[in-house]
VOPAGU-2260 file (C-alpha; in pm, 1 decimal, decimal comma):
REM VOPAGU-2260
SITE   aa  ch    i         X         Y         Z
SITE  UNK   A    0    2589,7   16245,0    8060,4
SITE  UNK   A    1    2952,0   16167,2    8034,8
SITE  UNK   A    2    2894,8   15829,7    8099,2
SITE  UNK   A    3    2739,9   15753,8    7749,2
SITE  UNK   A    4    3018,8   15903,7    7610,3
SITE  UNK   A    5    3260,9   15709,9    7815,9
SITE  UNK   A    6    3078,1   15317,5    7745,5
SITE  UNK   A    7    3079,1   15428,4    7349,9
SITE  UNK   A    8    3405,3   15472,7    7396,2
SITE  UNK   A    9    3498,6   15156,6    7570,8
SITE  UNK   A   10    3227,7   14974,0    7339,8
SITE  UNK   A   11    3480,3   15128,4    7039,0
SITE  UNK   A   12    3776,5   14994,6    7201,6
SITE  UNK   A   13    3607,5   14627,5    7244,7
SITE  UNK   A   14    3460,3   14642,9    6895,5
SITE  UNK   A   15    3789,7   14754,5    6732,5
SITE  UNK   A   16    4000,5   14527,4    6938,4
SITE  UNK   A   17    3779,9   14198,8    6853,9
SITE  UNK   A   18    3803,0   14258,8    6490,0
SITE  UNK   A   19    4194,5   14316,8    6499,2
SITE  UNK   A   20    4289,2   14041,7    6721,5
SITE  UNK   A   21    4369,6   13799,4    6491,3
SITE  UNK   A   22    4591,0   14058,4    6328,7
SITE  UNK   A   23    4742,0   14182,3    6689,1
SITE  UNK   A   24    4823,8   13856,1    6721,6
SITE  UNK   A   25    4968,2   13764,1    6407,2
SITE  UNK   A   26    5183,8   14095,0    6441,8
SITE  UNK   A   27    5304,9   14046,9    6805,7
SITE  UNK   A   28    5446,2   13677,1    6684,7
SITE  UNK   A   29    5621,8   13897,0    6437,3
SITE  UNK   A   30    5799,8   14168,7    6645,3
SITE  UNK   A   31    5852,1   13896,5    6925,2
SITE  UNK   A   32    6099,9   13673,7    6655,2
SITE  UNK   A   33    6301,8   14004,3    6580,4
SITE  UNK   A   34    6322,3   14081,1    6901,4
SITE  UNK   A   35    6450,2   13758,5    7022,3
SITE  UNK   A   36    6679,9   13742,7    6723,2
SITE  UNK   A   37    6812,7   14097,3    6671,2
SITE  UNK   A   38    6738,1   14297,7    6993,2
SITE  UNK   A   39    6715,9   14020,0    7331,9
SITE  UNK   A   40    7115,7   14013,4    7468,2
SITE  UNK   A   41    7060,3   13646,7    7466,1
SITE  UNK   A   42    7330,7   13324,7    7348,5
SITE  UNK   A   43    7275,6   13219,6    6992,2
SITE  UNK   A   44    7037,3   12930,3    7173,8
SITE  UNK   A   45    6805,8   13112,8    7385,2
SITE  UNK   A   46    6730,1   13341,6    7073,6
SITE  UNK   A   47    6667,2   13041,0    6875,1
SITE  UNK   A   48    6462,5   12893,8    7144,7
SITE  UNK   A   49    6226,9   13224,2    7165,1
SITE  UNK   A   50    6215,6   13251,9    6811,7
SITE  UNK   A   51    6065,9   12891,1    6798,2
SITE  UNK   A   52    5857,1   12997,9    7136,4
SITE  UNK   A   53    5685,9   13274,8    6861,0
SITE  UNK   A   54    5595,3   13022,8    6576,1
SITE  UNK   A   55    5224,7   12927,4    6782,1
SITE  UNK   A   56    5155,9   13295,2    6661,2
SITE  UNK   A   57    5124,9   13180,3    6352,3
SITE  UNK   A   58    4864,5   12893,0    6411,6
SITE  UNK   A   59    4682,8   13090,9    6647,0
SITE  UNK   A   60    4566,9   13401,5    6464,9
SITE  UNK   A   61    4443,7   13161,8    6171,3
SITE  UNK   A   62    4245,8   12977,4    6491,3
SITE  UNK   A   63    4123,9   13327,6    6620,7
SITE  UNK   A   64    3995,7   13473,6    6264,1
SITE  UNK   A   65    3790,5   13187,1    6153,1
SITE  UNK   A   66    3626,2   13185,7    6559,6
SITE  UNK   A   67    3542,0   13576,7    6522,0
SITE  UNK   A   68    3477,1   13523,0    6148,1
SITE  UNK   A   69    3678,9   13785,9    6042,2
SITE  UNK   A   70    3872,1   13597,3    5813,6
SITE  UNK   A   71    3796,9   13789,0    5525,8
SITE  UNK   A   72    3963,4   14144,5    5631,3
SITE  UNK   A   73    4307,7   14280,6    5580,7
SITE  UNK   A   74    4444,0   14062,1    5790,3
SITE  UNK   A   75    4441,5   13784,3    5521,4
SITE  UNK   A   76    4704,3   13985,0    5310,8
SITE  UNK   A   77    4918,5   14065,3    5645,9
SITE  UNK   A   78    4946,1   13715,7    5788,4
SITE  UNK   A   79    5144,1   13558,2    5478,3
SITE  UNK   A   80    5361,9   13894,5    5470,8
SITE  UNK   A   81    5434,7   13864,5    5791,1
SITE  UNK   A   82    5539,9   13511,1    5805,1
SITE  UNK   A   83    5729,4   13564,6    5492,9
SITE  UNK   A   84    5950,6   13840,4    5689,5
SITE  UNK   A   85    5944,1   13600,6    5936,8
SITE  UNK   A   86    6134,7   13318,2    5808,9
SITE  UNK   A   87    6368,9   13588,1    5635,9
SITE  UNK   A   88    6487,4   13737,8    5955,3
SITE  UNK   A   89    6550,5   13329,7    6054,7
SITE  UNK   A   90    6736,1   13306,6    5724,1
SITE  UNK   A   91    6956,5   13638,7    5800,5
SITE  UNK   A   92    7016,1   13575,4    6134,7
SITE  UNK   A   93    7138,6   13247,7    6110,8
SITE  UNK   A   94    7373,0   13369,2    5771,6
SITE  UNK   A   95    7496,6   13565,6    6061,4
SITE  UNK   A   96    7643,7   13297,3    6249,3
SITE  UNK   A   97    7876,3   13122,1    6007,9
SITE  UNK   A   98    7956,1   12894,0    6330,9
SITE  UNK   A   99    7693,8   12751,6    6361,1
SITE  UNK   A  100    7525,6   12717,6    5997,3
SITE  UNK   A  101    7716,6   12743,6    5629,2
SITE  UNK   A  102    7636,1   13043,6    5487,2
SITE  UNK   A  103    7592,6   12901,4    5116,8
SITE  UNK   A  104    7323,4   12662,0    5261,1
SITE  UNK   A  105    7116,2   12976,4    5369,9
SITE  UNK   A  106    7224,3   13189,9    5053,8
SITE  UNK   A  107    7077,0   12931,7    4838,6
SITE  UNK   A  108    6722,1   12877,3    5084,1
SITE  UNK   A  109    6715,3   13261,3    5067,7
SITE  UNK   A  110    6748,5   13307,4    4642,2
SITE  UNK   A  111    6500,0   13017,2    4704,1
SITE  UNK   A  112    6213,6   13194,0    4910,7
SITE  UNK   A  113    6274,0   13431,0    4625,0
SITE  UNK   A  114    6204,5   13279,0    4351,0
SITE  UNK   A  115    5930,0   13128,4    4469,1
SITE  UNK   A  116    5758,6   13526,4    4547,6
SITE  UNK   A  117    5872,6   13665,0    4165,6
SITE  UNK   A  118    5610,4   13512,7    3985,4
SITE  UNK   A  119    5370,5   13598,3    4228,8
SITE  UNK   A  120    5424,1   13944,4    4311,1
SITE  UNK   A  121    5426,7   13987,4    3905,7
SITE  UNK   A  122    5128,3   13813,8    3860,8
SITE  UNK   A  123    4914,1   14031,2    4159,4
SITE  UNK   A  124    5098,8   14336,3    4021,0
SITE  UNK   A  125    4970,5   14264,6    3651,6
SITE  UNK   A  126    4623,9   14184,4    3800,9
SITE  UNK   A  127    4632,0   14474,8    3976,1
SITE  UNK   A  128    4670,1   14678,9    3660,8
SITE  UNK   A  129    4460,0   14491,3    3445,3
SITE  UNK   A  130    4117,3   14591,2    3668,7
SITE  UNK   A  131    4252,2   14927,1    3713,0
SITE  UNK   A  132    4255,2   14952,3    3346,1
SITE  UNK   A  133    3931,8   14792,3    3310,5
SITE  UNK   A  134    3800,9   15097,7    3547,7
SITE  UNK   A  135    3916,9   15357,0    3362,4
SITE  UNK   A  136    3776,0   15206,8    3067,2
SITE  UNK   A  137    3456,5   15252,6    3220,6
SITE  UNK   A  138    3564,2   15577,2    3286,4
SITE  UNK   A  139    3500,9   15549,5    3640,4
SITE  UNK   A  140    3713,8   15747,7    3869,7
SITE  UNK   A  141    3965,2   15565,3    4117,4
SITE  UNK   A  142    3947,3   15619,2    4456,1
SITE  UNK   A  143    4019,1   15416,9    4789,2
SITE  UNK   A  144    3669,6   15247,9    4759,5
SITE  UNK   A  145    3756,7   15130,9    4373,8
SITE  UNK   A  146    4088,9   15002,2    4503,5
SITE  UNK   A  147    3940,7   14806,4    4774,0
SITE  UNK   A  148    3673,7   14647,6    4518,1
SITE  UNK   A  149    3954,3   14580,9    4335,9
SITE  UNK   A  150    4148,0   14436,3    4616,8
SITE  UNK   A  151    3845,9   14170,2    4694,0
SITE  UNK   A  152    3801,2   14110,0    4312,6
SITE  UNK   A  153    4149,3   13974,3    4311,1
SITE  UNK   A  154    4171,2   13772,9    4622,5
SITE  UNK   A  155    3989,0   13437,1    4528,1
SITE  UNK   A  156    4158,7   13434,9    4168,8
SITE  UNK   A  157    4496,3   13477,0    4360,0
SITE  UNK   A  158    4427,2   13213,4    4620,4
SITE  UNK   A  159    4321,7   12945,9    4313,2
SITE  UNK   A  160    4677,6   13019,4    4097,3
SITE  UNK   A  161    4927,6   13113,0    4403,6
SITE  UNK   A  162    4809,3   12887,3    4692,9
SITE  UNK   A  163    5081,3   12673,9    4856,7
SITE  UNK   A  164    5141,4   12348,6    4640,8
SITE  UNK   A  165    5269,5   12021,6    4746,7
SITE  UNK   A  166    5587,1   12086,5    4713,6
SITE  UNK   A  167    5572,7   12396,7    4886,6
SITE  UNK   A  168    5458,7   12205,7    5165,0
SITE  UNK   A  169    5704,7   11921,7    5165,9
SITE  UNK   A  170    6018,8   12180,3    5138,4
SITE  UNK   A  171    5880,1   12414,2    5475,4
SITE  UNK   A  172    5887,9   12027,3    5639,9
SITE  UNK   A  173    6237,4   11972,4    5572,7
SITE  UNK   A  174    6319,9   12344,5    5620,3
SITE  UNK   A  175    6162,4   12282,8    5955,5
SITE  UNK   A  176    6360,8   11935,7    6004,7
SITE  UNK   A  177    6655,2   12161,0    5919,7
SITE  UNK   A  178    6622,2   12433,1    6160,0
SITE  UNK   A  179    6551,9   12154,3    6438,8
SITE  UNK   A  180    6871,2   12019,2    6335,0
SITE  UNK   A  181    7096,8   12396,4    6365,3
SITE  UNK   A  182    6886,6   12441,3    6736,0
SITE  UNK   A  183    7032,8   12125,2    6868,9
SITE  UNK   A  184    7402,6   12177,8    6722,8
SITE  UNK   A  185    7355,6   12528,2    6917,8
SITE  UNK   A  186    7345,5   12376,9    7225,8
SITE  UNK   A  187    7603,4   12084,5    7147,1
SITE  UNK   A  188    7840,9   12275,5    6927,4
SITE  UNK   A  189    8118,8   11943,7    6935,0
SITE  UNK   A  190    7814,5   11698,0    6781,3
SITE  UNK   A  191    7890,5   11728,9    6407,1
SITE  UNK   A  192    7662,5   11474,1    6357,1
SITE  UNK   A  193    7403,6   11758,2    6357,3
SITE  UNK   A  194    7570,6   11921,5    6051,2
SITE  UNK   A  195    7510,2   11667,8    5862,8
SITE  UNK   A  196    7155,5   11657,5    5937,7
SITE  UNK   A  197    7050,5   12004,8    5862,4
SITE  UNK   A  198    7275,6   12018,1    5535,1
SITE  UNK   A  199    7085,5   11678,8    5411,8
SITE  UNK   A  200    6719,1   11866,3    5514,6
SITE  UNK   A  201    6859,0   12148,3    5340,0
SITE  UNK   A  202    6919,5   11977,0    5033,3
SITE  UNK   A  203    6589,3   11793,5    5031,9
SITE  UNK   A  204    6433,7   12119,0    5090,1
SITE  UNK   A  205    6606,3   12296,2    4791,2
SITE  UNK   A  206    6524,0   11991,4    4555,4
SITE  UNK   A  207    6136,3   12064,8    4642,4
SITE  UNK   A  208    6160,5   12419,1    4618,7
SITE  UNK   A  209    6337,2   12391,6    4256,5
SITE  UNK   A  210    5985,6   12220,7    4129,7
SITE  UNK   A  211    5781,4   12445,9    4362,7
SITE  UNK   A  212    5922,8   12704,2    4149,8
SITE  UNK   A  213    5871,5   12553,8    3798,6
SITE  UNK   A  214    5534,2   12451,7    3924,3
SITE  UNK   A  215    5440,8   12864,3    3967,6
SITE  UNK   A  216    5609,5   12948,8    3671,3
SITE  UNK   A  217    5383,4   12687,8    3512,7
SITE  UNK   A  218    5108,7   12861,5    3662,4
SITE  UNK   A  219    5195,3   13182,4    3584,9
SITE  UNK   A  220    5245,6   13149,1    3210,5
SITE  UNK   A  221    4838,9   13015,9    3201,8
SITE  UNK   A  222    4736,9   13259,2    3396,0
SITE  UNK   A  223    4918,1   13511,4    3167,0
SITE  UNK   A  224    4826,8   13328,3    2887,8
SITE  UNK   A  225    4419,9   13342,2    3031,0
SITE  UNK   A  226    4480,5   13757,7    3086,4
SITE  UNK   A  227    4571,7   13795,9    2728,4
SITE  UNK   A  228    4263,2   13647,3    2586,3
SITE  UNK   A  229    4017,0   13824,6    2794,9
SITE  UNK   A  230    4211,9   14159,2    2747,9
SITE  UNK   A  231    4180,0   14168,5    2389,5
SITE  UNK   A  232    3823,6   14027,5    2392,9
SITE  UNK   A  233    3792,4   14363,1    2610,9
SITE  UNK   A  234    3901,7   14526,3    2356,2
């Protein structure tokens, strides 16, 4: 008899473990780049070099969710969280090392990545409230099943206004560019040549974030706009 218990067990452990591994994966990426930045007694280029050996993560847990179709789970609200943090501990670690990057040049990438998450994290925030209100309009009670309803309500209206625009794209290319450019100055510290590089991708970068940004707020104020109307045709 303990053998049924023991195979529902294992059949638990495989069940759980298939639905999460996108998310394992996406989280082990994660704690890999802090610990190669932060932790790993390394030189400034072999933490660089496993930080870049983490980025696959990324790609890979995207490539793993759609193949065990469970692309629809939590795990789509912690994979752009965690590559947020991601790139922030990049951004801090290399403000740390005024040797081998200006710190204004990642001050202003950083206020940057910033700007670019205020009108979003208002927007899902205001979202957020506005169903919750709804609910207890309805005078329905909220519990953790409610917020989860609300939670999936939300998620296709947020991926139409917030997705990644073009210019979103173009700046992480020359963000990229850049941080290919500070790698290879680590390892040849008297090739100032490289300087130049990354400060040019920076300022590429920060010219495409700057309309990123207005292109949000854009969005934002419509989508606000949008909110208002159906809230007082609510009533």
């Amino acid at each position: 008899m303990d053998a049924i218990p023991e195979r529902f067990r294992l059949w638990l452990l495989r069940y759980w473990f298939g639905r999460n591994l996108a998310n394992i994966i996406s989280v082990t990426g994660f704690i890999g780049a802090y610990l190669f930045l932060f932790y790993f007694n390394l030189s400034v280029t072999g933490k660089l070099a496993g930080f870049i050996a983490m980025l696959p993560f990324d790609g890979i847990d995207g490539k793993v969710a759609r193949w065990l179709k469970m692309d629809n789970g939590v795990g789509k609200y912690i994979d752009p969280v965690v590559d947020k943090l991601r790139n922030f501990f990049a951004l801090y670690f290399l403000f740390l090392n005024p040797a081998l990057v200006f710190k204004i040049v990642m001050g202003l990438i950083f206020l940057g990545e910033i700007a670019v998450l205020v009108p979003f994290g208002i927007a899902v925030c205001r979202a957020f409230k506005y169903r919750c209100d709804d609910y207890r309009k309805k005078k329905k009670r909220l519990d953790w099943e409610v917020y989860k309803a609300i939670c999936k309500d939300m998620t296709p209206e947020v991926e139409e206004n917030w997705c990644v625009n073009q210019d979103g794209k173009t700046t992480m290319v020359c963000y990229t560019l850049m941080f290919a450019a500070i790698f290879l100055r680590s390892i040849w510290m008297d090739r100032d040549e490289f300087i130049g590089l990354y400060v040019i991708f920076a300022v590429i970068g920060c010219y495409f974030r700057f309309y990123s940004v207005q292109d949000y707020r854009k969005k934002f104020l419509e989508w606000q706009e949008k909110t208002a109307t159906k809230v007082a045709k609510a009533g």
